[in-house]
LUMDRENDREN-414406 format. One record per residue: residue number from 1; residue in three letters; x, z, y of N, C-alpha, C, O in turn. Coordinates in nm, 2 decimals, padded with zeros to 4 digits. Atoms other than C-alpha are relative to their C-alpha. Layout:
% LUMDRENDREN-414406
@nr->NUM; rest->ala; nu->X; nw->Z; nv->Y; cau->X; caw->Z; cav->Y; cu->X; cw->Z; cv->Y; ou->X; ow->Z; ov->Y
...
//
This chain:
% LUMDRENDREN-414406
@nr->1; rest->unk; nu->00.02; nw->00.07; nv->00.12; cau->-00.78; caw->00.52; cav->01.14; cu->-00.10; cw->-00.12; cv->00.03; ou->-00.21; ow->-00.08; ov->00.07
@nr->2; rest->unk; nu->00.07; nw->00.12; nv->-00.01; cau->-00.91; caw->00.17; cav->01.16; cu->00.02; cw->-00.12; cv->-00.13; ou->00.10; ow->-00.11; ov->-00.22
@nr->3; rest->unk; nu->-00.02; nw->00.07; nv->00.10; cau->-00.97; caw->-00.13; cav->00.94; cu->-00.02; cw->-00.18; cv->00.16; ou->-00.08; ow->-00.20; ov->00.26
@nr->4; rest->unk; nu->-00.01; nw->00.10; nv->-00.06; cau->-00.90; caw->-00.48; cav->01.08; cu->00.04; cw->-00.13; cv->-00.17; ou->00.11; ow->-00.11; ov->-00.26
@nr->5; rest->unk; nu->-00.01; nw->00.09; nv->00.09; cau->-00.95; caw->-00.81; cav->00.86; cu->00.11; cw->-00.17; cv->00.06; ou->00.10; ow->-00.20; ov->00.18
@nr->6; rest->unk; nu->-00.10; nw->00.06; nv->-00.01; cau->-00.68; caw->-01.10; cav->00.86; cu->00.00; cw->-00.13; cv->-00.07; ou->00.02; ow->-00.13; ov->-00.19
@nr->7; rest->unk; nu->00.03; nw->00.18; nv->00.08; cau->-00.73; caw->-01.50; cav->00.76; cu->00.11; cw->00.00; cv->-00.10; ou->00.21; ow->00.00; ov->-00.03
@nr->8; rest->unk; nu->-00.11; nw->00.08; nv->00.09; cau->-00.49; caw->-01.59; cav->00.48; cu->00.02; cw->-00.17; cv->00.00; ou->-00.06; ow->-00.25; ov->00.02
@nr->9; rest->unk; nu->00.00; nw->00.10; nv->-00.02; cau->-00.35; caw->-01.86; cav->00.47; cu->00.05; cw->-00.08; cv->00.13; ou->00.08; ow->-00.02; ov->00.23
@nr->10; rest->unk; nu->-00.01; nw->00.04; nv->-00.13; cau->-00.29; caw->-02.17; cav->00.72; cu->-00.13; cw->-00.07; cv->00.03; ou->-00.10; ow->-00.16; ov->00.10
@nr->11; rest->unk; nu->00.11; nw->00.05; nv->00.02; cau->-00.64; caw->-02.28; cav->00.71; cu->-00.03; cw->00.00; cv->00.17; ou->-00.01; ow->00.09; ov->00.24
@nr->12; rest->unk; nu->00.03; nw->-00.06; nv->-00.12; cau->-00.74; caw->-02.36; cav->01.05; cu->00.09; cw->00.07; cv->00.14; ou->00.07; ow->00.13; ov->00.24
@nr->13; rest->unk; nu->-00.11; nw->-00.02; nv->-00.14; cau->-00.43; caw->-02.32; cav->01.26; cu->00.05; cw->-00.17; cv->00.02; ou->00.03; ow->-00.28; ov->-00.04
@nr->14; rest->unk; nu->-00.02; nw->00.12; nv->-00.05; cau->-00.29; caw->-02.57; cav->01.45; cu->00.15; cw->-00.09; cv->-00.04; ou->00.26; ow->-00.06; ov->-00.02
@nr->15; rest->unk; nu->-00.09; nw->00.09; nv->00.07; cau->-00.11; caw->-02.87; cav->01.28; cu->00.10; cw->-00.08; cv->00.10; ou->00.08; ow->-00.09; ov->00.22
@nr->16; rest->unk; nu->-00.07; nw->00.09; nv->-00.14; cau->00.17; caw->-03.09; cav->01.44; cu->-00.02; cw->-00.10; cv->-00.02; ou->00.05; ow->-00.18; ov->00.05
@nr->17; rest->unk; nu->00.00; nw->00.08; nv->-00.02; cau->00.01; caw->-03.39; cav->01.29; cu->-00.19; cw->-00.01; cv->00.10; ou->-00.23; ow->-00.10; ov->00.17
@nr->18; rest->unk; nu->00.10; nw->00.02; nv->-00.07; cau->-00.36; caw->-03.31; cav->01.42; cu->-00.03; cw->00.13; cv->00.07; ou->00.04; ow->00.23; ov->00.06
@nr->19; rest->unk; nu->00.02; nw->-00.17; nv->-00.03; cau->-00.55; caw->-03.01; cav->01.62; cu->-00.12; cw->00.03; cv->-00.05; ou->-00.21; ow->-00.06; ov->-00.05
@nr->20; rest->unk; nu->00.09; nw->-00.07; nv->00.12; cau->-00.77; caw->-02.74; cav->01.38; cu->-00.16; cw->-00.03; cv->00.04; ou->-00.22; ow->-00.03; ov->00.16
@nr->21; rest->unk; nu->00.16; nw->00.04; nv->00.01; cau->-01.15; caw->-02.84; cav->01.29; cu->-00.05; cw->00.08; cv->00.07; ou->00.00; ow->00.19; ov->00.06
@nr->22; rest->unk; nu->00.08; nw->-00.11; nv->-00.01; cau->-01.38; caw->-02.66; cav->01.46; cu->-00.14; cw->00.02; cv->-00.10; ou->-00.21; ow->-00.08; ov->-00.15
@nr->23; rest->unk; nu->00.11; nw->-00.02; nv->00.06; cau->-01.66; caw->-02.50; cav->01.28; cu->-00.11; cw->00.10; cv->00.06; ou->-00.10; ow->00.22; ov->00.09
@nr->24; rest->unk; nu->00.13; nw->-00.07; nv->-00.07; cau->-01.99; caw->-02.40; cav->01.41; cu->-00.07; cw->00.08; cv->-00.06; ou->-00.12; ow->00.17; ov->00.00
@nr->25; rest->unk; nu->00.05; nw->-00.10; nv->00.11; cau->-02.12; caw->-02.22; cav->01.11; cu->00.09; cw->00.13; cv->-00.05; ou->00.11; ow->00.12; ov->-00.17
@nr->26; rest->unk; nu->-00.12; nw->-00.11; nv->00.09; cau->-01.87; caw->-01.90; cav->01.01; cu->-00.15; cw->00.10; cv->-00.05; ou->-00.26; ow->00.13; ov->-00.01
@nr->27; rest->unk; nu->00.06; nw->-00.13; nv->00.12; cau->-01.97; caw->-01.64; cav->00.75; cu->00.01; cw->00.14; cv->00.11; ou->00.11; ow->00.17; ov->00.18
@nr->28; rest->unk; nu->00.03; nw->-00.12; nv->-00.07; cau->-02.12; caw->-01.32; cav->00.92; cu->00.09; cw->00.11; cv->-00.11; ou->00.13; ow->00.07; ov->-00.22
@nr->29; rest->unk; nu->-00.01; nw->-00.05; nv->00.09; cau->-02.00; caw->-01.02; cav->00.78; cu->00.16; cw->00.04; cv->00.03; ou->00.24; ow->-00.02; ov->00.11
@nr->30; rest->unk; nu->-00.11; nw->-00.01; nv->00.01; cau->-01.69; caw->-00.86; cav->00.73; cu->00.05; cw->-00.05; cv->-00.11; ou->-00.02; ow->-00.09; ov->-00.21
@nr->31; rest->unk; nu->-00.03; nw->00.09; nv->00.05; cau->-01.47; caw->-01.00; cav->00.57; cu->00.09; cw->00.05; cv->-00.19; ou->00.16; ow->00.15; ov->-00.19
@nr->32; rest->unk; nu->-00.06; nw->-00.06; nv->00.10; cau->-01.34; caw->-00.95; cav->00.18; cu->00.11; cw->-00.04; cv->-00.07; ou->00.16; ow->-00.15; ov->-00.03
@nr->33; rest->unk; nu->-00.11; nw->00.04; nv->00.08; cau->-01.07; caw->-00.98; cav->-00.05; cu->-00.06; cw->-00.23; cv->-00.06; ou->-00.03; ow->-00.34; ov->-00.02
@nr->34; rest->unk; nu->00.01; nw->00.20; nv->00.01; cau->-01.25; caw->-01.34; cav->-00.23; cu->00.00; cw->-00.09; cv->00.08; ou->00.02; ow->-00.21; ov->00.06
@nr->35; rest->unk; nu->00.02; nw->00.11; nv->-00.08; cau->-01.31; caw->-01.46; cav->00.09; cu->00.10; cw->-00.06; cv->00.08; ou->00.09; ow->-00.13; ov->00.18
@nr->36; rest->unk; nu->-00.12; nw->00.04; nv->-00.10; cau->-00.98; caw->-01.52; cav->00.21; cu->00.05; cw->00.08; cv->00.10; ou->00.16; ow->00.06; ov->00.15
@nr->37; rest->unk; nu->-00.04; nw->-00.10; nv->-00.09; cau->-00.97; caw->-01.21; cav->00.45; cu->00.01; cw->00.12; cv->-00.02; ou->-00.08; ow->00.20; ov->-00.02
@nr->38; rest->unk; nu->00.01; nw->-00.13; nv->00.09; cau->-00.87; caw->-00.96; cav->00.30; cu->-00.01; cw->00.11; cv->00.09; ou->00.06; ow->00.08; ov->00.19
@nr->39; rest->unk; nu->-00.02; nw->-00.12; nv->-00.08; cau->-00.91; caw->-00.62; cav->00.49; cu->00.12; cw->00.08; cv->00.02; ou->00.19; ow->00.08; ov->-00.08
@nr->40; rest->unk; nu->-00.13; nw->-00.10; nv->00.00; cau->-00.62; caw->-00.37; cav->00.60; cu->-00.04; cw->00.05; cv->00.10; ou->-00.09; ow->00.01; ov->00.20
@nr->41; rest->unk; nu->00.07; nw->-00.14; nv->-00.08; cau->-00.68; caw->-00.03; cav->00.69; cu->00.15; cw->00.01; cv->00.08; ou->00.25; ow->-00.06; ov->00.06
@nr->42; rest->unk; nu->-00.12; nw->-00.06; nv->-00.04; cau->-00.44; caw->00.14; cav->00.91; cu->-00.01; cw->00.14; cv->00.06; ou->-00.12; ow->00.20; ov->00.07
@nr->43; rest->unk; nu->00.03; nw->-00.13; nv->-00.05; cau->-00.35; caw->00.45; cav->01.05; cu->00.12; cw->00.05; cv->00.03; ou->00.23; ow->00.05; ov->-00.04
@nr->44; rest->unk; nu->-00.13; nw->-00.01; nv->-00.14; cau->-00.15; caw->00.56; cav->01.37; cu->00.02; cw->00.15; cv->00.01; ou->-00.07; ow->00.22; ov->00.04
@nr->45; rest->unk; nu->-00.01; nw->-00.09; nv->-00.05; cau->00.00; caw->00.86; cav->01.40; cu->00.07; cw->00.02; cv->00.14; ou->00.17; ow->-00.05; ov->00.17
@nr->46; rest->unk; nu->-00.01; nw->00.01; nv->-00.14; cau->00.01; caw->00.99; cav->01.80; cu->00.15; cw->00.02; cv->-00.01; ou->00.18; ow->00.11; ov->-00.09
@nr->47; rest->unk; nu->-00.08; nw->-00.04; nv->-00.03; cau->00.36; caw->00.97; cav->01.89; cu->00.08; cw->-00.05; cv->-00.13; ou->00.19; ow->00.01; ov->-00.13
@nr->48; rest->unk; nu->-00.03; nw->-00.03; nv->00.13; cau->00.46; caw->00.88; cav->01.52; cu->-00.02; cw->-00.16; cv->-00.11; ou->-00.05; ow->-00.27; ov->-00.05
@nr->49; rest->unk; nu->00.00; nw->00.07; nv->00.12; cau->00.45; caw->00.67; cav->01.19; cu->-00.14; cw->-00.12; cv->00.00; ou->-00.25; ow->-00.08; ov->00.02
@nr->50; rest->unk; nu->00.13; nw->00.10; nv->00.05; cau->00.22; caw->00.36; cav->01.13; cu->-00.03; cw->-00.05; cv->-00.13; ou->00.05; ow->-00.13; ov->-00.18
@nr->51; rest->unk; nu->00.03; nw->00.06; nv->00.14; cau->00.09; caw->00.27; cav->00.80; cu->-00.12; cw->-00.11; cv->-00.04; ou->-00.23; ow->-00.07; ov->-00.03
@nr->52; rest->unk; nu->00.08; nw->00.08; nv->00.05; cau->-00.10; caw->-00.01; cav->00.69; cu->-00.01; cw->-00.02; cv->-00.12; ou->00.09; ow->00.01; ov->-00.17
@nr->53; rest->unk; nu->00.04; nw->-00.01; nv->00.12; cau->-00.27; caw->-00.06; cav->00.35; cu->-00.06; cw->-00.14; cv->00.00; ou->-00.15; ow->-00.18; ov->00.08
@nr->54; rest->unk; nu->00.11; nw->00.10; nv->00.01; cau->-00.40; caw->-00.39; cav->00.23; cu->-00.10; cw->00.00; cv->-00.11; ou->-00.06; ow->-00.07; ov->-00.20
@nr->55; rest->unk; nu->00.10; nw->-00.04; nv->00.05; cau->-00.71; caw->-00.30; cav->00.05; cu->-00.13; cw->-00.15; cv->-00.05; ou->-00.16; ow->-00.24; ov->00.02
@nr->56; rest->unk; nu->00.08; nw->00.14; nv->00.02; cau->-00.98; caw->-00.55; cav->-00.16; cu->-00.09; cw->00.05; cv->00.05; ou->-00.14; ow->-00.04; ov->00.12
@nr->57; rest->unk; nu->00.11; nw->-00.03; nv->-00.07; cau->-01.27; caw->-00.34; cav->-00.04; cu->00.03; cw->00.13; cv->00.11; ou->00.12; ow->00.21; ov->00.08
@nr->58; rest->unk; nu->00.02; nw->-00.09; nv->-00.07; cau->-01.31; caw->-00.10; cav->00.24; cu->-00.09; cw->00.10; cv->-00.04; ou->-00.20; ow->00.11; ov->00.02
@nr->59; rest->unk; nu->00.06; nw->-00.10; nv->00.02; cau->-01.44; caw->00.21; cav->00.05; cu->00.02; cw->00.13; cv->-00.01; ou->00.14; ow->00.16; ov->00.01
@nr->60; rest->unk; nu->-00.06; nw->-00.14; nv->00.00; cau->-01.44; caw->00.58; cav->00.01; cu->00.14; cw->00.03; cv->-00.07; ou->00.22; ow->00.09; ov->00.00
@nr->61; rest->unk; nu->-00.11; nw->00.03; nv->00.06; cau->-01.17; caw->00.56; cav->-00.22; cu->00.10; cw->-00.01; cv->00.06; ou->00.19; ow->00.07; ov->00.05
@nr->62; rest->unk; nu->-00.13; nw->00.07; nv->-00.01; cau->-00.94; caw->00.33; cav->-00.05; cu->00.03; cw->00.15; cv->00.19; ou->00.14; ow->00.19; ov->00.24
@nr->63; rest->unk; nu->-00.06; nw->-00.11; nv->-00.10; cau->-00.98; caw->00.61; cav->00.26; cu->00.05; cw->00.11; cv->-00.01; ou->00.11; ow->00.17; ov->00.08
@nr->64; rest->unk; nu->-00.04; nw->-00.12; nv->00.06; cau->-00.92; caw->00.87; cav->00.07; cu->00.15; cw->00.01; cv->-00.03; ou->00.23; ow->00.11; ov->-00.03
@nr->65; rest->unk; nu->-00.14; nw->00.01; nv->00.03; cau->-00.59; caw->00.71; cav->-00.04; cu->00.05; cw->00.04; cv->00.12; ou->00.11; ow->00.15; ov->00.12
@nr->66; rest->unk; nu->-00.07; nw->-00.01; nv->-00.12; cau->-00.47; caw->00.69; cav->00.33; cu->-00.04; cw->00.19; cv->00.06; ou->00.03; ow->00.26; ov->00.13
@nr->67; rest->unk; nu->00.01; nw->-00.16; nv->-00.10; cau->-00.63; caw->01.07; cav->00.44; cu->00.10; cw->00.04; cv->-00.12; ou->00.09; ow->00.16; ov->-00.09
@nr->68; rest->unk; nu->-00.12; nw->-00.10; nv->00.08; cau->-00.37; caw->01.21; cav->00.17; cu->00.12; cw->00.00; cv->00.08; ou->00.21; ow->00.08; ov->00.05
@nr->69; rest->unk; nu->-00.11; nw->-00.01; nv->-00.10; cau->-00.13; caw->01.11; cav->00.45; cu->00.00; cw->00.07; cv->00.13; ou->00.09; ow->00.09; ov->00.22
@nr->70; rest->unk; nu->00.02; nw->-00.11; nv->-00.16; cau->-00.31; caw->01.35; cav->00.72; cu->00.02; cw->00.13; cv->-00.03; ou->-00.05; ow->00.17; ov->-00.12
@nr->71; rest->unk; nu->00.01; nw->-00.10; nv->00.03; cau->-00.23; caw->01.66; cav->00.69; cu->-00.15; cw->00.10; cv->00.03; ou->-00.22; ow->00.07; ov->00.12
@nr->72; rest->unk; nu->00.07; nw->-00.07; nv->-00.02; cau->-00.48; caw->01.93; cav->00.67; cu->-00.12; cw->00.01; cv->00.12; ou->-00.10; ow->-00.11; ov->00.12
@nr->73; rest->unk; nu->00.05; nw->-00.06; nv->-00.15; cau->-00.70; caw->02.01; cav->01.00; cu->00.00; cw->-00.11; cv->00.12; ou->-00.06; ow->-00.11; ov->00.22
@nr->74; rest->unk; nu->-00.02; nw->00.15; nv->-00.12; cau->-00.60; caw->01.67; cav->01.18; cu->-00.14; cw->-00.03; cv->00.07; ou->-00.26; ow->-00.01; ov->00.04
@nr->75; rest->unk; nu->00.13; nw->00.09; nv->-00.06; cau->-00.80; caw->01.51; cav->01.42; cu->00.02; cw->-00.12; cv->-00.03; ou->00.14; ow->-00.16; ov->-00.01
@nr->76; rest->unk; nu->00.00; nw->00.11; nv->00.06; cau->-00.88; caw->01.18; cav->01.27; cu->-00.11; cw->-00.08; cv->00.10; ou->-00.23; ow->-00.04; ov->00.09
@nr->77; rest->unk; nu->00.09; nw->00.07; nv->-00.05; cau->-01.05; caw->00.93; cav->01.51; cu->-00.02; cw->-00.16; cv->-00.03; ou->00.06; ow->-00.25; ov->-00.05
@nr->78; rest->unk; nu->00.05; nw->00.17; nv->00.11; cau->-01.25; caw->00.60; cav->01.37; cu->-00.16; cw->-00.02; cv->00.06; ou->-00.23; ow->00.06; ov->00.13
@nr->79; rest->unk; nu->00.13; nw->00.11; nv->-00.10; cau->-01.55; caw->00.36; cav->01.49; cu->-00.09; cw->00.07; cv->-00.11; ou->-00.05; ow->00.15; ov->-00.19
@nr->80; rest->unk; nu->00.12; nw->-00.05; nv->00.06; cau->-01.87; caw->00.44; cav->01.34; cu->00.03; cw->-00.06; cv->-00.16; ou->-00.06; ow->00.01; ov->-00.22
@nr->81; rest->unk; nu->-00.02; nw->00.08; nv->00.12; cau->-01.77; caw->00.24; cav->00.98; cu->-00.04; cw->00.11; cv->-00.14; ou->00.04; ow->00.20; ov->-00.16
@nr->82; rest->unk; nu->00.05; nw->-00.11; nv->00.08; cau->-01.97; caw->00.43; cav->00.69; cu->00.08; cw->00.08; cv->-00.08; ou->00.08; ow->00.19; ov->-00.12
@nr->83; rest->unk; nu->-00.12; nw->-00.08; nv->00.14; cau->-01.66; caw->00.48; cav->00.47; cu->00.13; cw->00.11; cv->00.05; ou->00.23; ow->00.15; ov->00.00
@nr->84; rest->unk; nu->-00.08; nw->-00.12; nv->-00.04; cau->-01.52; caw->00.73; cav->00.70; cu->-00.14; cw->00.12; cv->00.07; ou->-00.12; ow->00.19; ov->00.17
@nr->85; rest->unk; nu->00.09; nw->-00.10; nv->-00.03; cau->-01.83; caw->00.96; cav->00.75; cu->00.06; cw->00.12; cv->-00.06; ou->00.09; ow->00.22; ov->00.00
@nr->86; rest->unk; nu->-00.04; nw->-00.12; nv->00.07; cau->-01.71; caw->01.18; cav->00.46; cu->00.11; cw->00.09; cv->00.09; ou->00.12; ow->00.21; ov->00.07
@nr->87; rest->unk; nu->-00.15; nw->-00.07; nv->-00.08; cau->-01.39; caw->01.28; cav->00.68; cu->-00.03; cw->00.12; cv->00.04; ou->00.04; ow->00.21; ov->00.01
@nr->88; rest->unk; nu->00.01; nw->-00.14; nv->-00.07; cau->-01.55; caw->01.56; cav->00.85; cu->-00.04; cw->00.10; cv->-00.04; ou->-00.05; ow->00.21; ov->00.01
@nr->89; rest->unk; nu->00.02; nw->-00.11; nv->00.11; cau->-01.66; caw->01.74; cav->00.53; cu->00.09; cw->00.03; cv->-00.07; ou->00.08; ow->00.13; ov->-00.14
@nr->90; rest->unk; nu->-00.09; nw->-00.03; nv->00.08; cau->-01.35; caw->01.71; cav->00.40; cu->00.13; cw->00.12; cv->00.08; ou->00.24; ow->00.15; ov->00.03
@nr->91; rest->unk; nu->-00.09; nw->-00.07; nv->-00.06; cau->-01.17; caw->01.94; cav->00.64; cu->00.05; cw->-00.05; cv->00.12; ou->00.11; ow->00.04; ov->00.19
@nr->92; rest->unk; nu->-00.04; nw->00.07; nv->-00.15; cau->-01.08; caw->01.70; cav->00.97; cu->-00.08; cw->-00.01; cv->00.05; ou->-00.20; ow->-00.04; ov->00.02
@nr->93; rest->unk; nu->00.10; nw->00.01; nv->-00.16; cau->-01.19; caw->01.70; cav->01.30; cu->00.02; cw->-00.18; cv->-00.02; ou->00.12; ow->-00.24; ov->-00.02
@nr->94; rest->unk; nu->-00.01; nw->00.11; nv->00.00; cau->-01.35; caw->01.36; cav->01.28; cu->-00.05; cw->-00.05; cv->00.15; ou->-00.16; ow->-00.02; ov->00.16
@nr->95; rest->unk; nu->00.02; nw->00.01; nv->-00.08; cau->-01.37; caw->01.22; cav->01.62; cu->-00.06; cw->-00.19; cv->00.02; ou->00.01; ow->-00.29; ov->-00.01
@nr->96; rest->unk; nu->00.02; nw->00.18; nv->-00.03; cau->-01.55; caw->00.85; cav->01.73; cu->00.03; cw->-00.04; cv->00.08; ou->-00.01; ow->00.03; ov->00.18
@nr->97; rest->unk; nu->00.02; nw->00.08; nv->-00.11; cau->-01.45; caw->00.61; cav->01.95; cu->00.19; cw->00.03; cv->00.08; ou->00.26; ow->00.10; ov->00.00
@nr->98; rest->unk; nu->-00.11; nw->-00.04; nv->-00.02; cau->-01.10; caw->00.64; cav->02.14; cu->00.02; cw->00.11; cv->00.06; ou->-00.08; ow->00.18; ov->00.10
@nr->99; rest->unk; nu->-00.04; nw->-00.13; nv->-00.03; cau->-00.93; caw->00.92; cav->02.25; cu->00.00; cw->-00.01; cv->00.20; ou->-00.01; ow->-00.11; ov->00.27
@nr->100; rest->unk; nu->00.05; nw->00.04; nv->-00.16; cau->-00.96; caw->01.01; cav->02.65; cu->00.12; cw->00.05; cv->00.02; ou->00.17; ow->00.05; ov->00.13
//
């Protein structure tokens, strides 16, 4: 289970009458629904099904929607990101970092 954020838009791609501005200043931060990037969770199963979610915040909540798709006991592996700490109280082996 991961979350990856996604530009909307063509803001900043490359045009066929000029080539895209650069900007030296970008917004730290991940990135949110107002800001044009909206977030989307996802979640791979080994050998199996992929699901993606496009989500306005990254919270307990929106993870909870997607762990209704794990069954029971899973091993569930995810980066350190606070809104999957709960995972490992809720009954899954929560594992960080990639699998070996």
């Amino acid at each position: 289970m991961d979350e990856m954020y996604i530009p909307a838009g063509q803001k900043g791609t490359r045009c066929v009458s000029r080539w895209p501005r650069k900007r030296g200043l970008k917004l730290r931060g991940r990135g949110t629904w107002k800001k044009d990037k909206p977030p989307i969770m996802g979640l791979l199963e080994r050998g199996g099904q992929a699901v993606l979610r496009v989500v306005k915040h990254i919270t307990k909540k929106a993870v909870d929607e997607l762990q209704e798709l794990v069954a029971d006991g899973s091993a569930i592996i995810t980066d350190d990101f606070r809104s999957y700490m709960h995972l490992g109280r809720e009954g899954f082996r929560r594992r960080r970092g990639f699998p070996v």
